[in-house]
DRENDO-521441 format. One line per 4 residues: number of its first residue (from 0); for each residue x, y, z of C-alpha. Coordinates in pm, whole numbers. Example, Ala and Ser with C-alpha at 12.3 -4.5 7.8 and 13.67 -1.06 7.14 Angstrom:
0	1230,-450,780  1367,-106,714
//
This chain:
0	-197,-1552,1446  -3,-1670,1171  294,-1478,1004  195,-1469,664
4	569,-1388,510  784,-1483,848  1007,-1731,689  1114,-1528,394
8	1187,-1191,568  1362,-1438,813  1581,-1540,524  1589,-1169,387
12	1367,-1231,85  1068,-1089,-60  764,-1287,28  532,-1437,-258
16	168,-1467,-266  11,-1604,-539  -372,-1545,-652  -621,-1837,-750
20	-913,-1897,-797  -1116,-2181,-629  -1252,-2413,-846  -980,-2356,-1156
24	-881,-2605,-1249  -1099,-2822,-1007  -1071,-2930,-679  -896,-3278,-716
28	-587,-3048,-922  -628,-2719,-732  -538,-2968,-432  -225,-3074,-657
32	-119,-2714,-688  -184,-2626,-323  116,-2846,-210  331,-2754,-470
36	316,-2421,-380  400,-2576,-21  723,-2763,-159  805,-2447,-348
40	776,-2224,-74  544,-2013,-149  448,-1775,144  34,-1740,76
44	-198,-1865,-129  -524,-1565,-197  -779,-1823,-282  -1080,-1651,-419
48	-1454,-1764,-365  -1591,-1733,-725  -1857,-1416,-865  -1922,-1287,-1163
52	-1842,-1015,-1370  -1591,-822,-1133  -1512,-457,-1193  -1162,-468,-1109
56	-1016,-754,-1264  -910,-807,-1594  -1057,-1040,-1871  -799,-1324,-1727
60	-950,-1343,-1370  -1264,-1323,-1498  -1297,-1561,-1683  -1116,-1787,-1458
64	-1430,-1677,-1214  -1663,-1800,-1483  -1515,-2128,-1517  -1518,-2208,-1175
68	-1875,-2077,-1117  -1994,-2269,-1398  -1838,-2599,-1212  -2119,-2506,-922
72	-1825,-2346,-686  -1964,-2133,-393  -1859,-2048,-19  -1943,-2389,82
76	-1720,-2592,-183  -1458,-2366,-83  -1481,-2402,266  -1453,-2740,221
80	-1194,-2803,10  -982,-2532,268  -1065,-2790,556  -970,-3094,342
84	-637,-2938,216  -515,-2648,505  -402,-2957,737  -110,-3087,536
88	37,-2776,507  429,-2665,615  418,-2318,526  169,-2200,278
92	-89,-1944,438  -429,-1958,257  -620,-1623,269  -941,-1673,175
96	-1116,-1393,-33  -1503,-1328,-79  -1705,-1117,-234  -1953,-967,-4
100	-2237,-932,-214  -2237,-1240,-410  -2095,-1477,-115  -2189,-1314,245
104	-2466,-1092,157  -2762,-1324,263  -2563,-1499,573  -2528,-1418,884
108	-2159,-1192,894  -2047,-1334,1232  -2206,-1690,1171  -1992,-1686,812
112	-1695,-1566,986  -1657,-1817,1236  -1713,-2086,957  -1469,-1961,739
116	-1234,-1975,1042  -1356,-2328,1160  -1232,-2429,760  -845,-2321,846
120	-866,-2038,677  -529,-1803,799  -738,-1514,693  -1008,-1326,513
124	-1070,-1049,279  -1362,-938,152  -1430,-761,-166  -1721,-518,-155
128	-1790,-482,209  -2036,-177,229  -1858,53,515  -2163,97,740
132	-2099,-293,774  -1709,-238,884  -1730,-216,1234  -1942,-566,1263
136	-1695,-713,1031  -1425,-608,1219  -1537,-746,1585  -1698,-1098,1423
140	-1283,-1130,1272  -1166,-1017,1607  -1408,-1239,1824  -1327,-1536,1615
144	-947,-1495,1606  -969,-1525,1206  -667,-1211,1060  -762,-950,850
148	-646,-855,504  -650,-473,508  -686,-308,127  -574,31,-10
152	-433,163,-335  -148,367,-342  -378,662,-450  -564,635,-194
156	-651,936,32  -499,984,347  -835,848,596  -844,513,342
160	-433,475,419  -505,486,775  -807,249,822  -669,11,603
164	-315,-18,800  -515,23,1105  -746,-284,1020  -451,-509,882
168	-390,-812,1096  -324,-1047,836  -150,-853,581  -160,-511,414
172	-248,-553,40  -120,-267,-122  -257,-193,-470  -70,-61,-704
176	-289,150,-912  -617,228,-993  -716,-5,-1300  -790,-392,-1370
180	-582,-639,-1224  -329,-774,-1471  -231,-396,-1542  131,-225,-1393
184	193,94,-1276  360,301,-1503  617,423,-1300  749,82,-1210
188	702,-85,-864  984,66,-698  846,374,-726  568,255,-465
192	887,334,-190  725,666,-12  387,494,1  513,160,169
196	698,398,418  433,593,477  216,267,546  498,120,761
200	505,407,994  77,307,1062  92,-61,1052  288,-350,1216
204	125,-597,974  341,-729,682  273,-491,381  230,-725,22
208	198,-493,-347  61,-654,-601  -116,-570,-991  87,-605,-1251
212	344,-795,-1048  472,-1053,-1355  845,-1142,-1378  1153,-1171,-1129
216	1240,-793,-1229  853,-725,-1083  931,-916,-792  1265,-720,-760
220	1078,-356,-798  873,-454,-517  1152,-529,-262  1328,-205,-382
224	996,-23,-284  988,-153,81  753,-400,70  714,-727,263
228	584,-956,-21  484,-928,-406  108,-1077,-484  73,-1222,-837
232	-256,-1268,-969  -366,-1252,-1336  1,-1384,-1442  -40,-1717,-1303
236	-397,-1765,-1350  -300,-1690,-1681  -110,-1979,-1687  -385,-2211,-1543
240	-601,-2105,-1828  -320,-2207,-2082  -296,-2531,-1895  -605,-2599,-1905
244	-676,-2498,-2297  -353,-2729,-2392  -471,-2971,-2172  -139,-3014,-1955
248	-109,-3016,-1628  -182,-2688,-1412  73,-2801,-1195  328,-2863,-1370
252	296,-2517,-1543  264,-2324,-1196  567,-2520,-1076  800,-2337,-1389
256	606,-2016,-1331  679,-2032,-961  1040,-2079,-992  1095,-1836,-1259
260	1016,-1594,-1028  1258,-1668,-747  1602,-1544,-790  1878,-1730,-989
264	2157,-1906,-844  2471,-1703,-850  2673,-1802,-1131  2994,-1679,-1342
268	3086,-1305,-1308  2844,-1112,-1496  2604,-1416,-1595  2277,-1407,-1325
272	2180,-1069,-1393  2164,-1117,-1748  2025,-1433,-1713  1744,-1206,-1488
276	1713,-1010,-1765  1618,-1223,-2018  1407,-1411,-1851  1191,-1145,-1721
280	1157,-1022,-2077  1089,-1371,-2235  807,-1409,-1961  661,-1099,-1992
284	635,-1161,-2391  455,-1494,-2274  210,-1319,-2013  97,-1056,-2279
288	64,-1340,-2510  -166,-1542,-2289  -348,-1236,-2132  -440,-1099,-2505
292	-610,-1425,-2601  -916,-1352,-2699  -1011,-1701,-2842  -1266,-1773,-3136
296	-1414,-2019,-2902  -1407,-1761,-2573  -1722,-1512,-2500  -1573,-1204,-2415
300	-1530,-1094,-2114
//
């Protein structure tokens, strides 16, 4: 099974997983951005299967979703496109999500499973899954080798903590609160530290926060809090949708957003952590920008 965040905790970093969506931009660009996030050392790629009108993501993500549905993405594009592009991979993991209702509902579970392995998927979650379904989930995953992306918030109740680190194989995704994805916690990240313990003491499987995760100084609250790796979603699909509207290259933007998360290069007494500073604030002044659009030429979301 792969290690989805090996190489960085080898090199005592936080990991970095970043959130797209298939089919935004399209496929022939998407494929661009895939092996940039390679080059850039990225840890995973959460590629999402399109639906519509999700209840916990923000207006970014969604409509994101609705331009890639409305380019004719389903399960089978994105299948497709994993086979085509998983090969000439070094180190980015692609963990495929889907939502159950939309996506799976009207396949056969352990039929869709071992396709979405047979694509080079390095893992699955799956948004929705009704619980009475769990167990079958759990052995089609475990018959076809394909790891598991266990889910829980940190308010989550004690039983939810425990399946969830209990069904991680893949990778733990932590949530950090209850709301929309794009929002923070208002505490901070860091403050996630008893919960990741907690969760570390049930689960051998990496353990990855992410909602509001934005900036460098995110990034940084999450590796004070314990955790393996930081998940950004609604900040760089953000930028795709800027991309796109400007019509500039989606690669080219991720590229700057990727690095601007990674720590600075130690420089004159003093210097990086101001540097940190200001750049985290100057990007999250840019995020809110882009993630309040609410364009003339938009329907809202």
């Amino acid at each position: 099974m792969a290690d989805f965040f090996s190489r960085s905790r080898a090199a005592g970093e936080t990991g970095l997983a970043l959130f797209l969506t298939a089919g935004d931009p399209p496929p022939e660009e998407l494929a661009e951005v895939v092996a940039m996030l390679d080059e850039e050392g990225v840890d995973c790629l959460e590629l999402a299967v399109p639906f519509p009108d999700s209840v916990t993501d923000g207006p970014v993500v969604r409509r994101s979703a609705r331009r890639a549905l409305e380019r004719g993405t389903g399960l089978d594009d994105v299948l497709a496109f994993v086979a085509r592009t998983r090969p000439g991979l070094r180190r980015l993991r692609i963990a495929l999500l889907a939502d159950w209702s939309h996506s799976l509902k009207h396949r056969d579970l352990a039929a869709a499973v071992r396709d979405i392995t047979a694509s080079g998927a390095d893992g699955l979650l799956v948004h929705g899954l009704p619980p009475r379904l769990r167990p079958r989930y759990l052995e089609a995953t475990a018959d076809a080798g394909l790891p598991v992306v266990g889910t829980c918030y940190a308010a989550s109740d004690e039983h939810t903590r425990l399946r969830a680190a209990r069904d991680a194989t893949a990778y733990l995704y932590l949530v950090a609160h209850y709301g929309r994805s794009g929002t923070a916690p208002a505490a901070g990240h860091a403050a996630l530290a008893g919960t990741v313990a907690g969760l570390r003491a049930r689960t051998t499987a990496p353990i990855a926060v992410g909602f509001g995760v934005r900036t460098r100084g995110d990034l940084e609250g999450v590796a004070a809090a314990g955790a393996d790796a930081a998940i950004v979603g609604s900040a760089a699909v953000a930028r795709v949708e800027r991309a796109l509207d400007d019509g500039g290259s989606v690669t080219t933007a991720l590229r700057s957003f990727v690095r601007s998360l990674r720590p600075e290069p130690a420089g004159p007494s003093g210097r990086t952590a101001e540097t940190a500073r200001t750049a985290g604030t100057a990007d999250t002044a840019e995020i809110t920008r882009i993630t309040g659009i609410t364009a003339r030429n938009r329907r809202p979301a």
